[in-house]
N, C-alpha and C positions, 0 to 999 in steps of 0.2 A: 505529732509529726514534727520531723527536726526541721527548719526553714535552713535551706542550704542557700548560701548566698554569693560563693567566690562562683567565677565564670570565668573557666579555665579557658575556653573559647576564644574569647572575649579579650582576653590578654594582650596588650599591644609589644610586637617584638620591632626588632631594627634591625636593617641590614638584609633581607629576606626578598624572596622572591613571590610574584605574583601566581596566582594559580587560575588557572580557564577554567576548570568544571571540574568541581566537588561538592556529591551530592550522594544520591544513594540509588542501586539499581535494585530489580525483578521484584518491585512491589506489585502485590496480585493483590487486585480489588474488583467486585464486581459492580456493573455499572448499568443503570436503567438507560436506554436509549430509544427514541421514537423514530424510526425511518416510516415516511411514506402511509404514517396514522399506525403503523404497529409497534407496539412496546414490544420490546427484546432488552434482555439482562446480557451480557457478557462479559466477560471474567476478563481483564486486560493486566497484561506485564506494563508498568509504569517505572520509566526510569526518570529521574527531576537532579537540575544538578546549578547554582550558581557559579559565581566568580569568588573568588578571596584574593581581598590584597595583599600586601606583602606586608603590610604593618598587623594584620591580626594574627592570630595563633592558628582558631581552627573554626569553622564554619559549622554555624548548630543545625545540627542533622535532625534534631526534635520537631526544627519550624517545616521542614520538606513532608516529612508528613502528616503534619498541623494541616495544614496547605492541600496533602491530597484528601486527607479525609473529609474536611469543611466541604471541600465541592463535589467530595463523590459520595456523601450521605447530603444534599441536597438533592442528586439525581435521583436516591431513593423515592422520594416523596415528587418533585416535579422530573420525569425524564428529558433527560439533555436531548438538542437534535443529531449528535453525535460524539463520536469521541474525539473530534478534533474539537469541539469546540469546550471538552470536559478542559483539552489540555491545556485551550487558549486561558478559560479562567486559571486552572492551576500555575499557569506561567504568571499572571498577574497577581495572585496570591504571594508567590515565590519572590517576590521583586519588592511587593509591601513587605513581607516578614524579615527579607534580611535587606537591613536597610544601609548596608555596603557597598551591596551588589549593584554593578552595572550589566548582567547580564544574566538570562535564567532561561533554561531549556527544559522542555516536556516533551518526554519519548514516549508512544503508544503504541499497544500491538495487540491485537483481537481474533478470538477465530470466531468467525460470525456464519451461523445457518439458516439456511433458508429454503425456501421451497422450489425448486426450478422444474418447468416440464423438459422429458427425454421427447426421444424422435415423434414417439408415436401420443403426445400430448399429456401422458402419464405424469403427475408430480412427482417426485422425490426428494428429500433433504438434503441439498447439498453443502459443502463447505467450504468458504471462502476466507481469504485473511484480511484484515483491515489496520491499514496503518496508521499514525496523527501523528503530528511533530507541529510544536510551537517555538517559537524564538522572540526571546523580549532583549532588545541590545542598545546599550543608552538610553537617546529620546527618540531615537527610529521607532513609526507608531510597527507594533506586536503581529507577526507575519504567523499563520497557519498553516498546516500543511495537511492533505489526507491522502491516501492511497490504498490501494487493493491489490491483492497481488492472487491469480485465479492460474487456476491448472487445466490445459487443455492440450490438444492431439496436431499435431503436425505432419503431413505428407512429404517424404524428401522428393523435389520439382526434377531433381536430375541424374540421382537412380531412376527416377521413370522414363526422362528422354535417352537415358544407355539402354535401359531395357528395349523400350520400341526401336530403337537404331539398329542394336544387335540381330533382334530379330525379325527385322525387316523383309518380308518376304516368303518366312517361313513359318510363319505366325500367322493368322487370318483375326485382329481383333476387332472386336463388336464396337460400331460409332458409339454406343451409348453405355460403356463398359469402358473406364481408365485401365492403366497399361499398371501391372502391380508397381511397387515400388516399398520403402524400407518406412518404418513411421518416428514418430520422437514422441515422449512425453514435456509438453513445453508449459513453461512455466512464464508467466507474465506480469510484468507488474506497471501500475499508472499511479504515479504520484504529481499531485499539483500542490502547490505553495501559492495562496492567494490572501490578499489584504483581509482582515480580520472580518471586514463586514460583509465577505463575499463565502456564499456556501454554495457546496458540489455535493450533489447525492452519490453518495456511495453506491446503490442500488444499479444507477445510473449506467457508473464506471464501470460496473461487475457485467453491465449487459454490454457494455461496447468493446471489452475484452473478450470476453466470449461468441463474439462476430467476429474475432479478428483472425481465430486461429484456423487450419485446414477445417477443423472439427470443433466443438465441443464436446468434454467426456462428462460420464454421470455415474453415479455409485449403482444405481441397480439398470441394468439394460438385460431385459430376454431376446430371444434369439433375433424376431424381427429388428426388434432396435438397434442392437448388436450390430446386423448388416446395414443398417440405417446409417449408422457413426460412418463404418468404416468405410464404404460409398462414398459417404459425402466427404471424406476427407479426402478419400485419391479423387473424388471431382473437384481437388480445390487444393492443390497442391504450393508449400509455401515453405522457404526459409525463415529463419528468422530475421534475416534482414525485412522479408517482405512482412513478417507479423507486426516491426515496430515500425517502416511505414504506414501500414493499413491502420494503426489504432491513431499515430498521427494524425491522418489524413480524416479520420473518424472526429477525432477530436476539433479540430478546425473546425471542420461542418457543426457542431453540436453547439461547443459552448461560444457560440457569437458572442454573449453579452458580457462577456467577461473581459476585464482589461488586458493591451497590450504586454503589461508588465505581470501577467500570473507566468511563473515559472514552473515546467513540466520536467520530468525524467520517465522516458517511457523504456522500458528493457525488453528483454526476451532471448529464456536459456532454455533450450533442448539437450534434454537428455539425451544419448544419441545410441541408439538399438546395434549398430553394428560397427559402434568407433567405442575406445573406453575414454573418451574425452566427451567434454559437450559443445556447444555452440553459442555460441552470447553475440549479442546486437544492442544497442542501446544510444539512445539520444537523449541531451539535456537541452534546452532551447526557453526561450519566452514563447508564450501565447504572437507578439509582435514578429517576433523571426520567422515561425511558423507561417504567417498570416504573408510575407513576402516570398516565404521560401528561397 
């Protein structure tokens, strides 16, 4: 074997500029993880990426996946408690290998399945996404991020108050029968950002999004179930303003024991059945703003 020795890399130039993140994207690795005593494998897109100064040439792209591999054939053999925390070590891996860097980013993205009951108690496999973001910057201690981002049913609140207005009088509707109205496919996401030694169950988050919306939807519904969803969505009719309040307001109540300073992004887009635009809502906030409102 020839022993190559020059490190084009490595090279120091002059006169150059500094660079924020050079690194490498849509590394597919699958990954052992234990939620809640179950092992699950999922296949995650990893994006990892340093800083480069303006005195080096070019950032070895060899150590980014030195880095992913080391700690994601460790989860082989012990399962990590999730993918946020796969990406926290990958970020501290990133930070040892290039020893330049004052800053190092781990992007995560998962489709994760599970088993949920429909209306009528029935399980099903459904699919949910799972996000992780880690950030190592200077001597700031190593911040985590996780989120879910789950698909659910929305009632529109005022196509139904035009509908009973209009036909006020000429209508006779049932007390315990909503007034029809148009629906949305919504789409929601809860991302939190919290100090390295604090963990949020993903599991969690998937069940207090899926409270939030007019409905939750499921892959197989027969016919009672069917009318089941769509009931309970027009008895619970919701913008999406009102979807990223309510998971807000969810959130407050839930996670007390987490500090002032865990940072959220709570969103929510409707697809919209009889506009060809959609609808979007979204708050970014500390756990502490929230907590004063």
């Amino acid at each position: 074997m020839v022993n190559i020795k020059s490190d084009v890399q490595n090279r120091r130039i002059d006169g150059s500029y500094l660079l924020t993140r050079v690194g490498v994207t849509n590394v597919r690795k699958p990954i052992k993880v234990s939620r809640t005593g179950k092992v699950t494998t999922l296949f995650c897109n990893i994006d990892v990426f340093v800083d480069l100064p303006p005195t080096q040439k070019g950032s070895h792209l060899s150590r980014n996946l030195e880095a992913i591999n080391e700690v994601i054939n460790s989860t082989l053999e012990t399962p990590a408690q999730g993918i946020e925390v796969v990406a926290a070590e990958i970020c501290h891996k990133l930070r040892q290998k290039h020893e330049y860097a004052t800053y190092a980013e781990v992007n995560m993205s998962a489709e994760y399945f599970t088993e949920r009951p429909g209306p009528s108690g029935k399980k099903t496999l459904e699919t949910f996404k799972i996000l992780a973001k880690s950030v190592s910057e200077g001597s700031e201690p190593l911040k985590k991020t996780i989120g879910v981002e789950v698909v659910g049913m929305t009632a529109c609140p005022c196509a139904m108050e035009t509908v009973r207005e209009l036909h006020k009088g000429s209508i006779v509707f049932a007390d315990d029968l909503p007034v029809i109205t148009h629906n949305q496919r919504n789409v929601a996401t809860l991302i939190v950002e919290t100090p390295e030694e604090c963990d949020v169950e993903a599991d969690e988050m998937i069940d207090l999004l899926e409270s939030s919306f007019s409905s939750s939807t499921h892959e197989l519904l027969k016919r009672d179930d069917e009318a089941a969803v769509v009931l309970r969505a027009h008895q619970n009719p919701k913008f999406v303003e009102d979807v990223v309040r309510t998971i807000l307001m969810k959130v407050v109540e839930k996670y007390t024991d987490l500090p002032d300073s865990v940072k959220l992004t709570v969103r929510s887009e409707s697809e919209e059945s009889i506009h060809k635009h959609n609808a979007f809502a979204e708050r970014t906030a500390t756990l502490g703003d929230l907590r004063q409102k």
